[in-house]
N, C-alpha and C positions, 0 to 999 in steps of 0.2 A: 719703401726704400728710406722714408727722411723718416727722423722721430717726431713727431709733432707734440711735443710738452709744450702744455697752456701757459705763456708768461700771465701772471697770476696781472689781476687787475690793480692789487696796490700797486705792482711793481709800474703797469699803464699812468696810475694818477700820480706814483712820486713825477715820472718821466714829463706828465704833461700840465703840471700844475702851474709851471711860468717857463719863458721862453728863455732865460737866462740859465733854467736847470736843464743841462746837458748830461750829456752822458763822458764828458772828459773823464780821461785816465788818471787825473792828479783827485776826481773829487770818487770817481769809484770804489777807490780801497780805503777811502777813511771812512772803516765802519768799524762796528763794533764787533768780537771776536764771534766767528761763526761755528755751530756746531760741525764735525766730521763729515766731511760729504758724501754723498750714497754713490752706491760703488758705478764704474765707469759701465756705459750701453755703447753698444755696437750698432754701426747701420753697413750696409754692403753697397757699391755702386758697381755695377757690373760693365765694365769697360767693354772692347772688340774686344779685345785677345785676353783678359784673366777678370778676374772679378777681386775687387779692391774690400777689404775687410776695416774699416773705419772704426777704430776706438775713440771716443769721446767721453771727455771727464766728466765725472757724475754732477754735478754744480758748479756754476763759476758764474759771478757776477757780470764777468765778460760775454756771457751767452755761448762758451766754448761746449757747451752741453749740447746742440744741436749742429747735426749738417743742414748747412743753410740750401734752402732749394739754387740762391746763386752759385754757391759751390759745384754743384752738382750738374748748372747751366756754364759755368767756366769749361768744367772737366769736359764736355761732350764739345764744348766748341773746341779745346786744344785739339780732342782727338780729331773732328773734322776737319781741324789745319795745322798740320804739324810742323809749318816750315814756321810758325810764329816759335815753335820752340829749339827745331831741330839743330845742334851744334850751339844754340845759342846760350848766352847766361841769363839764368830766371831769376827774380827776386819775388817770392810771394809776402803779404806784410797781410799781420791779422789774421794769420793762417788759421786757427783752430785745428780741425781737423788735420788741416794740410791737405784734403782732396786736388786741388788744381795743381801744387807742387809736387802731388805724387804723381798725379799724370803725364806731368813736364818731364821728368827724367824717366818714366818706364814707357809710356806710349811715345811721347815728344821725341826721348832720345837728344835732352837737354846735354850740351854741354858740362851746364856746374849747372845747379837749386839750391838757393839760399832762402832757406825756411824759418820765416818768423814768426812770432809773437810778443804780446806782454812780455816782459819779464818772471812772471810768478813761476815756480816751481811746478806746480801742477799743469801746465799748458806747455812749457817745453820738454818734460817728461811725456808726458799726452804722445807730442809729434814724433819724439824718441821714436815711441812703442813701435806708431802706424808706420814709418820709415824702414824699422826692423822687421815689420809685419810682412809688408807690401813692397818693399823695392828688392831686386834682386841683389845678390850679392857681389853679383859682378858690376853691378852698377851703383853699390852703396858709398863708393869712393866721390862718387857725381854732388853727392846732396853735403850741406851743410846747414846745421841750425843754430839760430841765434835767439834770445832774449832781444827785444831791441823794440824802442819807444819812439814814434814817429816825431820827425821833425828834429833829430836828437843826430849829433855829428855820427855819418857812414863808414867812418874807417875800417870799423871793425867787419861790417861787410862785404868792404874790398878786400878785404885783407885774404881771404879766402879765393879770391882771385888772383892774385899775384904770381902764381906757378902757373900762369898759361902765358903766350909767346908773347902778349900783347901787352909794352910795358905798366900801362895806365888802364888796366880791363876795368869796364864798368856793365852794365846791365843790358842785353835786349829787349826784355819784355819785363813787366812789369806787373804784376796783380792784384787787385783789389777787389776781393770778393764782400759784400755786404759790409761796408763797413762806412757808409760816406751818412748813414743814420747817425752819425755820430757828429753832429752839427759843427761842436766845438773843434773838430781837429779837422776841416777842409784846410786848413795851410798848412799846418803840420804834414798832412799828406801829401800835398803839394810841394811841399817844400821836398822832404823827402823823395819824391818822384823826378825832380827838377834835378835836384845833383847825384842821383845815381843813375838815371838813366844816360846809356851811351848819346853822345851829338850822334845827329845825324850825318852819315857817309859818305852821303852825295844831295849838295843842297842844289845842283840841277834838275834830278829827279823830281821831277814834276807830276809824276802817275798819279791818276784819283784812286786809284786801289788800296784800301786799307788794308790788304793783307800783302803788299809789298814788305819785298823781306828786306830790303835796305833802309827802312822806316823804325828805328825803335821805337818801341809801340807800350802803354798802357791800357791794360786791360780794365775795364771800371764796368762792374756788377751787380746790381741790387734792385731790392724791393720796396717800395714803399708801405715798409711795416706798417706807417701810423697815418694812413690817407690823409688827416688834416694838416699834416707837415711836408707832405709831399713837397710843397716850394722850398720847405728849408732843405729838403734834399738835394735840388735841385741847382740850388744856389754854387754849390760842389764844381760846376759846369761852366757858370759864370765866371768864379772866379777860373777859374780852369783856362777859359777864353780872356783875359785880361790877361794871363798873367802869357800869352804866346802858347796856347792847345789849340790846333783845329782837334774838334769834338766830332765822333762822325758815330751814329746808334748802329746797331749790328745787329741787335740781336732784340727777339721778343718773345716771349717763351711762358706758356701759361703750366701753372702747376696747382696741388691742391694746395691751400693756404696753409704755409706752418702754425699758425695759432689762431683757429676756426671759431673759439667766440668771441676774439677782442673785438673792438668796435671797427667800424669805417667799410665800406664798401668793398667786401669780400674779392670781386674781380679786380681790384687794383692789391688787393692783399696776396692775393694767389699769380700776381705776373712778377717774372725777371724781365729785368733791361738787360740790356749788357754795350755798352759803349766805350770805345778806341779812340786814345787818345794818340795825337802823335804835336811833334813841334812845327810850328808854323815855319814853312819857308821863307828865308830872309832874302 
């Protein structure tokens, strides 16, 4: 089902040679010109009811070249609970693929999906295709995609919102699939998750159920690619909890490892987390 291509080993020691070299969006693209990339590969996820056709761009420094095993742990957790999407507004961020935000509007039966990524031309074309691929036609009026750099003003977001009844629409749910490995952007993404997700409805509501549907919710997904950084992963959570997230885990989910000879402890290589953010009651 996933592709599993080898992140090659230099690409492991640029990544781990100091704790200052992250993987930020501002120091990614200053490189030097890259040869033609090799043409786009397909993986299939096969939902209940249709089986999802998944184009991914043949190279991208961003890792837009694999469905990540979290993706694919998002997707079966929507389909398991659909009121996290149903009627409501999705914002997925770092889509790649777009797998969880295809799901959101044909299984979910989202409201609106607003589908992002980087900016680059090749990764919102990418989402184009799978959109055009995979969503029905009667439903393709649901989705919207954007370019869009976390931590970077929303408007453009909402703005795709503003033809529903609700004069100031903002987001139910939230997704982040495999992307909190990216050390340098925990606030960026917080920050982004902060002012688009909707307040909460009712700050009486006191339920411990993380799948109450009055709760606008963040979905937060990943793996611990590089097992010795596992705490800077983690850290995501931390600050997450400072800044007003109850953090509640959800999900534990073993798969084969996307990239079977890099270093570190194979069984932490091969599991998804998946954890539910929601705002603290005041």
């Amino acid at each position: 089902m996933v592709n599993t291509h080898t992140l090659s080993q230099h690409q492991n020691n640029q990544i781990d040679e100091e704790e200052d070299v992250e993987l930020g969006l501002d120091s990614v693209f200053l490189e030097a010109p890259r040869p033609p990339s090799p043409q786009a590969t397909f993986s299939t996820y096969q939902a209940a009811h249709k089986s999802f056709r998944i184009q991914l761009v043949g190279s991208h420094p961003l890792w837009g070249h694999h469905l990540w095993n979290s993706a694919i742990s998002v997707a079966s957790y929507l389909e398991r609970h659909k009121s996290l999407c149903h009627n409501k507004n999705v914002l997925e961020l770092g889509a790649g693929g777009a797998l969880p935000g295809l799901i959101a509007v044909e299984s979910g039966l989202a409201r609106k999906v607003v589908i992002t990524d980087y900016p680059d031309p090749d990764l919102i074309r990418n989402i184009e295709f799978n959109v055009q691929e995979n969503v029905d036609d009667s439903r393709k009026d649901k989705v919207a995609i954007q370019g869009y750099i976390w931590g970077q003003p929303i408007h453009p977001l909402l703005e795709v919102l503003q033809d529903q009844d609700e004069p100031a629409s903002k987001f139910d749910l939230i997704i982040l699939s495999d992307l909190i490995f990216n050390h340098s952007q925990h606030d960026a993404l917080l920050k982004t998750c902060n002012i688009a997700l909707k307040p909460s409805q009712s700050q009486g509501d006191c339920s411990d159920s993380p799948h109450s549907s009055f709760k606008p919710s963040i979905l937060v997904f990943y793996t611990h690619h590089r097992p010795h950084l596992a705490h800077r992963d983690m850290e995501f959570f931390d600050k997450a909890r400072e800044a007003g997230w109850d953090c509640v885990k959800i999900v534990t989910q073993k798969f084969t490892p996307m990239f079977p000879e890099d270093p570190g402890e194979e069984e932490v290589r091969a599991t998804v987390h998946g954890w539910m953010l929601n705002r603290k009651h005041s």
